[in-house]
C-alpha positions in Angstrom: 0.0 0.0 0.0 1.1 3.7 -0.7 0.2 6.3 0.5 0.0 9.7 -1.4 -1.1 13.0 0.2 -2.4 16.0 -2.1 0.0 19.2 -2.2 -1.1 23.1 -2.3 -0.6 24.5 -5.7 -0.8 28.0 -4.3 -1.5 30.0 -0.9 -5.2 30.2 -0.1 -7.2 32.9 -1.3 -9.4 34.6 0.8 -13.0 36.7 0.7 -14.9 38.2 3.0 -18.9 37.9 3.3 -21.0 39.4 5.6 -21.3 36.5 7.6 -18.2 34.7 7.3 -14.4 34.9 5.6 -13.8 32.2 2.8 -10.3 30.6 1.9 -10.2 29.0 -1.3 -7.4 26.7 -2.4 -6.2 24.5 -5.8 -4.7 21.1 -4.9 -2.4 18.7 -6.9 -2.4 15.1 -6.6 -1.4 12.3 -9.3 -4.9 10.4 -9.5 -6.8 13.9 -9.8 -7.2 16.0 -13.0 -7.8 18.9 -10.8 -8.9 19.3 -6.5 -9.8 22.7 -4.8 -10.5 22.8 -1.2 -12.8 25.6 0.5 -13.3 26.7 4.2 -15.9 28.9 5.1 -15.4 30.3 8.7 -18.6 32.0 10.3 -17.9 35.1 12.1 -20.7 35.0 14.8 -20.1 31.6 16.2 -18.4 28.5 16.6 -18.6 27.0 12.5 -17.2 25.6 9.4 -17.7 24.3 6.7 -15.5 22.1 4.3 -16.0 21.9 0.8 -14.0 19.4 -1.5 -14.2 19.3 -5.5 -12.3 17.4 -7.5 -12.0 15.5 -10.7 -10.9 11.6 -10.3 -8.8 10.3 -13.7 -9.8 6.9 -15.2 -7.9 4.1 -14.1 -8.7 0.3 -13.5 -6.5 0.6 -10.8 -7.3 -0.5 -6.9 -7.7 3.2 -4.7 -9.3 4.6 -2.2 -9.5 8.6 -1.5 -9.6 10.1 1.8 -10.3 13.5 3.4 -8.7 14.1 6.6 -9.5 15.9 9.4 -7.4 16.8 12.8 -9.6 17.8 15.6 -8.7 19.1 18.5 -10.1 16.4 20.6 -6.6 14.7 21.2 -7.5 11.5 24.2 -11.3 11.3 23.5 -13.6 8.9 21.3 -16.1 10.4 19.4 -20.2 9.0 19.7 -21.1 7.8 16.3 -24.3 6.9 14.8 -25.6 4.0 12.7 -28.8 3.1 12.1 -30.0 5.8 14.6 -28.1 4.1 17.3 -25.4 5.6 18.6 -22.3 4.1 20.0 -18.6 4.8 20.8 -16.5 2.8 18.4 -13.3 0.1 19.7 -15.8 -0.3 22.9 -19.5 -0.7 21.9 -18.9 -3.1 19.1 -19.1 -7.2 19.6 -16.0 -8.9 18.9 -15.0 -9.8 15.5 -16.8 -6.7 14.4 -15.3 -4.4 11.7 -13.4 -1.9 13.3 -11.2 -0.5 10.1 -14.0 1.7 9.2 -17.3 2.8 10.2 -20.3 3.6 8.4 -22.6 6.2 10.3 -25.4 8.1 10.1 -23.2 11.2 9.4 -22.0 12.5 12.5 -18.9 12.3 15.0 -19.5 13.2 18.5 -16.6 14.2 20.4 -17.1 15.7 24.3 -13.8 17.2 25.7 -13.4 19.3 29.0 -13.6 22.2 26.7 -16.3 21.4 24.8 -18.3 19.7 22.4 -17.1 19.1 18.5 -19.3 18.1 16.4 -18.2 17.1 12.6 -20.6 16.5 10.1 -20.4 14.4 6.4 -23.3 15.3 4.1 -22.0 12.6 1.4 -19.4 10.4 2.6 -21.1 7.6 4.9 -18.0 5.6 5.6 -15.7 6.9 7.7 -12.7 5.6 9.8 -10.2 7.2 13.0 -6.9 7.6 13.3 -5.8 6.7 9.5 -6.6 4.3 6.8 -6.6 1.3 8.4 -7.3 -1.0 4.9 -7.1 -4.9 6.1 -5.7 -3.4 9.8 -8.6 -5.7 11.1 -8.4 -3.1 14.4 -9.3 -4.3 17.7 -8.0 -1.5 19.8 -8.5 2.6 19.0 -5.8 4.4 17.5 -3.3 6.8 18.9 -4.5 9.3 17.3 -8.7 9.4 17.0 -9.1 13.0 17.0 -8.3 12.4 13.6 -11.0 11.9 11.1 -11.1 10.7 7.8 -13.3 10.3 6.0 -13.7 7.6 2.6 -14.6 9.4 -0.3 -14.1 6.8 -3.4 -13.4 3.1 -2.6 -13.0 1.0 -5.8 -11.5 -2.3 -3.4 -14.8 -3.7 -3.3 -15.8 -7.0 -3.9 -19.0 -6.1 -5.4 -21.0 -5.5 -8.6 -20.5 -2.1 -9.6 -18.1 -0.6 -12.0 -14.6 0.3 -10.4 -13.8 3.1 -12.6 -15.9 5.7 -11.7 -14.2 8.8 -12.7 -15.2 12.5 -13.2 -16.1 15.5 -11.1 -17.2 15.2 -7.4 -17.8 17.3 -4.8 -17.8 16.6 -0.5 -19.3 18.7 2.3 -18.7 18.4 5.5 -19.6 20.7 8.2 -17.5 21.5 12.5 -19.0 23.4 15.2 -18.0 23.7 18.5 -20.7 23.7 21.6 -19.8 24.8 25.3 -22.3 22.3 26.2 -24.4 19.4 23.8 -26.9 17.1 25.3 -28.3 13.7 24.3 -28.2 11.9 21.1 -31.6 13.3 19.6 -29.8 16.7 20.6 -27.1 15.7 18.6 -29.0 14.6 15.6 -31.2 17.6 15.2 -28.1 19.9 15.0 -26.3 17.5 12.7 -29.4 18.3 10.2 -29.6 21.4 11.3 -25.9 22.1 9.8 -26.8 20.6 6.5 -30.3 21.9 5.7 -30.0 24.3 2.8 -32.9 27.3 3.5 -35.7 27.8 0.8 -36.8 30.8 -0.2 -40.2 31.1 -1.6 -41.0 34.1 -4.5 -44.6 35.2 -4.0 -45.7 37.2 -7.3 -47.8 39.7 -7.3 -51.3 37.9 -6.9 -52.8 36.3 -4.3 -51.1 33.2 -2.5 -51.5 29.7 -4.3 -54.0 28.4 -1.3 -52.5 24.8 -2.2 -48.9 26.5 -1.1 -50.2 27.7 1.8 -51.6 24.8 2.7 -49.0 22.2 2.2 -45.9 23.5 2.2 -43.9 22.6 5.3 -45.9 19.9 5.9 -44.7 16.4 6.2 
């Protein structure tokens, strides 16, 4: 196994919106056409946001692409979901149970003495501590499980689909820091609270659409 890191093609670029400041940044790595990274910091609390975009080349080739992520939660497990259960990985799991990777509901819990950090993937569901642990066959946590990577292409499977997928792609993930974070529904309603994207209905100059009114909303 090798393992190749991407490299900065340039210094970040940064804007400034009324809400938050923006670094934007190219990447270069072998397997990628082209990769640009983006952070989004909000100004009035506690938040980021993460966005990855790149475009995989065409190869037959066995690889799997990662995005990492140091927290500073150094000496804590996170609570992870699956399944709406939550559970704290390397101790709640049966024996014999995978342990190289995890797949979750899309949220990594870690409580510190300072805090609460709470990472969020919108579109990677497999995610793993620590580092890449491919045929590790864990038992124990890692060192280092503040650090969170998540799996973003996997063509090692021993499945039915076609290996080469190749083209553009694009990752969110979202961070925020809490001074204090309750239970797991707690949890789970900020999680989709980070990822809901706001809708923003255009009334025209008539009267209101009564069916609108009526139904929109509702579930």
């Amino acid at each position: 196994l090798q393992e190749v890191r991407a490299e900065a093609e340039a210094p970040a670029v940064m804007e400034e919106t009324p809400h938050t400041l923006v670094f934007t940044q190219w990447l270069r790595h072998p397997r990628l056409k082209w990769a640009s990274r983006k952070l989004e910091l909000w100004k009035g609390e506690p938040r980021a946001r993460f966005t990855l975009r790149c475009y995989r080349l065409s190869s037959d080739d066995p690889e799997i692409l990662w995005a990492s992520f140091p927290l500073p939660c150094e000496g804590a497990l996170p609570k992870l979901s699956s399944g709406g259960m939550s559970f704290t990985p390397y101790t709640d799991q049966l024996p014999g149970s995978c342990r190289d990777y995890f797949g979750i509901d899309g949220w990594a819990h870690f409580s510190t003495p300072d805090g609460h950090w709470l990472w969020v993937s919108r579109d990677a569901p497999l995610m793993t501590l620590g580092g890449p642990h491919v045929w590790s066959r864990r038992e124990t946590a890692p060192p280092d499980a503040h650090r969170v990577l998540a799996m973003l292409f996997n063509n090692c499977w021993h499945t039915n689909f076609a290996g080469d997928e190749h083209g553009a792609m694009e990752f969110q993930f979202e961070l925020v820091w809490r001074e204090k974070l309750g239970s797991d529904s707690e949890v789970q309603a900020l999680a989709d609270a980070l990822c809901a994207d706001p809708v923003v209905l255009n009334n025209g100059t008539g009267a209101d659409d009564r069916f609108i009114l009526r139904h929109l909303f509702q579930p």
